[in-house]
C-alpha positions in Angstrom: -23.3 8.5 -11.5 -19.8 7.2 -10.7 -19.4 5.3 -8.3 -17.1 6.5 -5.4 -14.7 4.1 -4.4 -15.3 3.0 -0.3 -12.7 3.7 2.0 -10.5 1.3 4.7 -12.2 1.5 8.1 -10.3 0.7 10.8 -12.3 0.1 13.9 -10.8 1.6 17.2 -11.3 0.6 20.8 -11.5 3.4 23.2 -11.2 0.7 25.9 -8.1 0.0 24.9 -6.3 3.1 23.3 -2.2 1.6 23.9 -0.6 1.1 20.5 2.6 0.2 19.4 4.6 3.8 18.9 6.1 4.1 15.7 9.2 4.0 16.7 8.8 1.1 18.4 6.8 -0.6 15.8 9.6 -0.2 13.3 12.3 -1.2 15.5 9.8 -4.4 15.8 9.2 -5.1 12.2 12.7 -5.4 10.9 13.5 -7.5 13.8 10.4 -10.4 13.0 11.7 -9.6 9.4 15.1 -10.8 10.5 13.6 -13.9 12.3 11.0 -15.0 9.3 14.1 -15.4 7.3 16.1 -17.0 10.1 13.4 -19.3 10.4 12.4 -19.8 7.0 15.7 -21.1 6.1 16.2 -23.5 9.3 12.8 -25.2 8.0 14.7 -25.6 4.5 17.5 -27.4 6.0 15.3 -29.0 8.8 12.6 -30.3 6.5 14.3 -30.7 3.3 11.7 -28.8 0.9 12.6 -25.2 -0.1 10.6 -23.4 2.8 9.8 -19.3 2.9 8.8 -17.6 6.5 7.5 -13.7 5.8 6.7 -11.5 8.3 3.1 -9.6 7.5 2.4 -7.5 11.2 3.8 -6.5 13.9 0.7 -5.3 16.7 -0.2 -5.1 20.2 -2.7 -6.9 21.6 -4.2 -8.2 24.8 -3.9 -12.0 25.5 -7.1 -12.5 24.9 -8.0 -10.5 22.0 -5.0 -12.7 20.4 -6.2 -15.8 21.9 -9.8 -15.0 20.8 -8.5 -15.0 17.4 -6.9 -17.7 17.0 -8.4 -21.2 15.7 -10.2 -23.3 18.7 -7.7 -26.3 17.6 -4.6 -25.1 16.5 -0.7 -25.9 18.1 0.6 -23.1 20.7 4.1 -24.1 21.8 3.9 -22.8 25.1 8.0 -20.7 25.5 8.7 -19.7 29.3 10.6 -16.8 29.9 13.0 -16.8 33.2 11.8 -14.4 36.0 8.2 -13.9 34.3 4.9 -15.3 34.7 3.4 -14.8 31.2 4.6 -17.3 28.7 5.9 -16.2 24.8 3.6 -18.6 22.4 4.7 -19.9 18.3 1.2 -21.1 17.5 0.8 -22.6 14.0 -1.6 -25.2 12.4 -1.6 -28.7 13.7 -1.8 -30.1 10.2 1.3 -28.0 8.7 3.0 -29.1 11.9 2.3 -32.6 10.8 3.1 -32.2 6.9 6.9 -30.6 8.1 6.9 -33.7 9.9 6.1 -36.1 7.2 8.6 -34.1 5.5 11.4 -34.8 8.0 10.6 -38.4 7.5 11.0 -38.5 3.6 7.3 -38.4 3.0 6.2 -36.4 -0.2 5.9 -32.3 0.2 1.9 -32.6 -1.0 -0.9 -34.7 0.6 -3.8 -33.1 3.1 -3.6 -33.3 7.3 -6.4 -33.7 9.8 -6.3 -31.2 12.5 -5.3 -33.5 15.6 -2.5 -34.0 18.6 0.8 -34.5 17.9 1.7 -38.5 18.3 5.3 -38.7 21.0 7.4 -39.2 17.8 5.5 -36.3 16.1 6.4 -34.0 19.4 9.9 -34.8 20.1 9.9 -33.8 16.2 7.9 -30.3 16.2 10.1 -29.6 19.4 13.4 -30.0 17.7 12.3 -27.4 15.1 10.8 -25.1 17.2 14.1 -25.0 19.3 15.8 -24.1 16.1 13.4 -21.8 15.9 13.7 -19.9 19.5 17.6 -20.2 18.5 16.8 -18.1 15.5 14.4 -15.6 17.6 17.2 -15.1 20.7 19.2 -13.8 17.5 16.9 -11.7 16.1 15.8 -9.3 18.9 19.4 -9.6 20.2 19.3 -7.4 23.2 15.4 -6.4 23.1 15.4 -10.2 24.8 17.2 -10.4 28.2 14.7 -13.3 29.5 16.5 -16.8 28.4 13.9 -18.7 27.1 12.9 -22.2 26.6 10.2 -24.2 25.7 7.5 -25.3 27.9 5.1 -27.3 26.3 2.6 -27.6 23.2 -1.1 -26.9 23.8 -4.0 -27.7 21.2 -6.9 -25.5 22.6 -6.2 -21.9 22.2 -9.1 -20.7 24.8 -7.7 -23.2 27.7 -3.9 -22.4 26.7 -3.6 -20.1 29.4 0.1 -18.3 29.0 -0.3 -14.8 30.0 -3.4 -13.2 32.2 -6.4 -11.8 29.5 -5.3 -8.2 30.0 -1.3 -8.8 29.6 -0.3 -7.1 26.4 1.4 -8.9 23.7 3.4 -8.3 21.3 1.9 -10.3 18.3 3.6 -10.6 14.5 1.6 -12.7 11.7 3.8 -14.7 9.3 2.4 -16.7 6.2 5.1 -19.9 6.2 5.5 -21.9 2.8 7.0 -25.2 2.8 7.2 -26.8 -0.5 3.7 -26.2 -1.9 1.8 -25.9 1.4 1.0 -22.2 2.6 -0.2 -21.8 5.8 -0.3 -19.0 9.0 2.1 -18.7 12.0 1.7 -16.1 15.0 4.3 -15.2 17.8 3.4 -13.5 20.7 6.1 -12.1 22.7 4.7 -10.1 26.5 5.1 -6.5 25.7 6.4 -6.1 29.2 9.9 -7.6 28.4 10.4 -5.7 25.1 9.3 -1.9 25.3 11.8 -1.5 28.2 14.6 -2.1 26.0 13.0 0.1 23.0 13.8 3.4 25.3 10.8 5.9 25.6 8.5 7.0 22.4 9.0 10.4 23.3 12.4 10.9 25.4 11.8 14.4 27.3 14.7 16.5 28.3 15.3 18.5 31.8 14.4 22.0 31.0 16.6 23.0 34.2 20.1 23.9 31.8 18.0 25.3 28.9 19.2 28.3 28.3 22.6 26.4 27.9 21.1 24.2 25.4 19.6 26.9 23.2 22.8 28.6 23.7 24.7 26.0 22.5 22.6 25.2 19.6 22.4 28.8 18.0 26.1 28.9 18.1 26.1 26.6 15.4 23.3 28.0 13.5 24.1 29.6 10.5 23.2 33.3 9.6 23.0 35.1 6.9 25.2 38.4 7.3 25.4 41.4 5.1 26.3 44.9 4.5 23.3 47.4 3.4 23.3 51.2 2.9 20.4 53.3 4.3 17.2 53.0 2.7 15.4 55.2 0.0 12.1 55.6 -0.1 10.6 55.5 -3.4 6.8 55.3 -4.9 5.7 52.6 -6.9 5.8 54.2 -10.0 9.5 54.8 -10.0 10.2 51.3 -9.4 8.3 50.1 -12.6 9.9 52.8 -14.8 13.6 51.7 -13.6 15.6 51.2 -17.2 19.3 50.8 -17.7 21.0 54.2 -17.0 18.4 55.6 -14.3 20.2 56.9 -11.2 18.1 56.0 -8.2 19.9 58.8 -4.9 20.2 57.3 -1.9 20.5 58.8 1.8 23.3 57.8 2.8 26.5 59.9 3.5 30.2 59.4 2.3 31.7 59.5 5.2 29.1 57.4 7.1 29.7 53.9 7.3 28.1 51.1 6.1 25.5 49.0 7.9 26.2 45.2 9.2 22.8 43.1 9.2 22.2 39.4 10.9 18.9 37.8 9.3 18.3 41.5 8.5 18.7 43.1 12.6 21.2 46.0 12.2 23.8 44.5 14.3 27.0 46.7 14.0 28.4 48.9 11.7 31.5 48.7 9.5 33.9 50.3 6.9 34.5 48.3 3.9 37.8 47.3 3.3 39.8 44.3 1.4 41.1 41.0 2.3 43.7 39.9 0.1 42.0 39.4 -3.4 38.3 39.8 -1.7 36.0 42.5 -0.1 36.1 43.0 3.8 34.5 44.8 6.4 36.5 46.6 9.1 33.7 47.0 12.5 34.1 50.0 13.7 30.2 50.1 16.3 28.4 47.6 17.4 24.8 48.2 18.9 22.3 46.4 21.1 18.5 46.2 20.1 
């Protein structure tokens, strides 16, 4: 017997059913796109080795259900936002940290780090590129970011790294960040609070107070289909399938009657035909009501 292939689960959390709308999820992606190649080619110029920043997902997640997942030791550059409590976090590994670093200092692209704190010198040097970095993030959300930001501090312990309360949603994107021949993974989380406000509502409702005026106004624009029809015959079946070229089919409608004027096939009026210039007209003569 063949085997059937197995489909993608995706678990879901009825504790926690807010999602990112589309919308707003899209509106999100191409901005982190934006900023993975802002800050993709500040590490090029920064650390000297042909670097690549790509965005993989956008999501929304509690504090600690992205804190949870993060490595125990691991560098969270702590970013704080004027007028908010919560904190925005760039957390990548300690050791990529330290080979952009050697990097900066003319040591060679290659060569294996120890997960471990940054030395002063190391610091002051993963700060200068991570304020390149916020530079390149202010630019790409633009308006979606009306906190200044700045950064705070750099934390190595992802479960005592306390920037936002454990139920605070966040607004997390994943990047994969190549420098030279050294791959490793980035996350930003952004509080959702000071986004979605400037994404507008999912779903935008309108006042139904004026709505006869807005259907109004909307079927004046909507085009019809009009047309003039004689009365109707009824025939059987069988003299429709014997039709041939010739046959006279008699219809009941008079000479002198005129013809009828159909919208979307409702007998709205009805009307003499007449001519236009080079082309057919109709001259109304009733209209009727149904």
């Amino acid at each position: 017997m063949p085997r059937v292939p197995g489909r993608t689960v995706e678990l879901y959390d009825f504790r926690r059913p807010t999602t990112l709308a589309r919308e707003h999820s899209r509106v999100l992606e191409l901005s982190f796109e934006t900023f993975a190649r802002q800050w993709g080619t500040q590490l090029t110029a920064k650390v000297r080795v042909v670097s690549q920043v790509t965005c993989e997902e956008v999501l929304m997640q509690t504090y600690d259900e992205y804190a949870a997942g993060l490595p125990a030791t691991t560098a969270m550059v702590l970013c704080q936002l004027e007028g908010a409590d919560a904190k925005a976090v760039i957390q990548f590994p300690t050791a990529a940290g330290l080979a952009w670093v050697s990097n900066m200092l003319g040591g060679a692209s290659g060569g294996e780090h120890e997960e471990r704190k940054f030395t002063l010198i190391e610091q002051a040097l993963v700060r200068r590129l991570m304020e390149d970095a916020l530079e390149d993030l202010r630019y790409s959300l633009g308006q979606m970011l009306v906190n200044p930001i700045s950064l705070d501090a750099i934390q190595y312990n992802s479960q005592f790294a306390q920037a936002a309360a454990t139920s605070d949603l966040m607004i997390v994107s994943t990047y994969t960040v190549r420098v030279g021949d050294n791959t490793s993974k980035a996350t930003l989380a952004i509080p959702a609070d000071l986004l979605l406000p400037q994404l507008g509502e999912s779903n935008p409702t309108v006042s139904s107070e004026n709505a006869r005026e807005l259907i109004t106004s909307q079927l004046t624009w909507a085009p019809v289909e009009v047309s003039l029809r004689l009365s109707p015959a009824m025939v059987n079946p069988a003299r429709i399938l014997d039709l041939s070229v010739g046959d006279v089919l008699h219809l009941p409608h008079p000479q002198h009657r005129p013809l009828d004027l159909t919208v979307e096939g409702q007998q709205l009026a009805q009307a003499a035909v007449g001519s236009n210039g080079s082309r057919l007209a109709c001259v109304i003569v009733t209209t009727e009501e149904r």
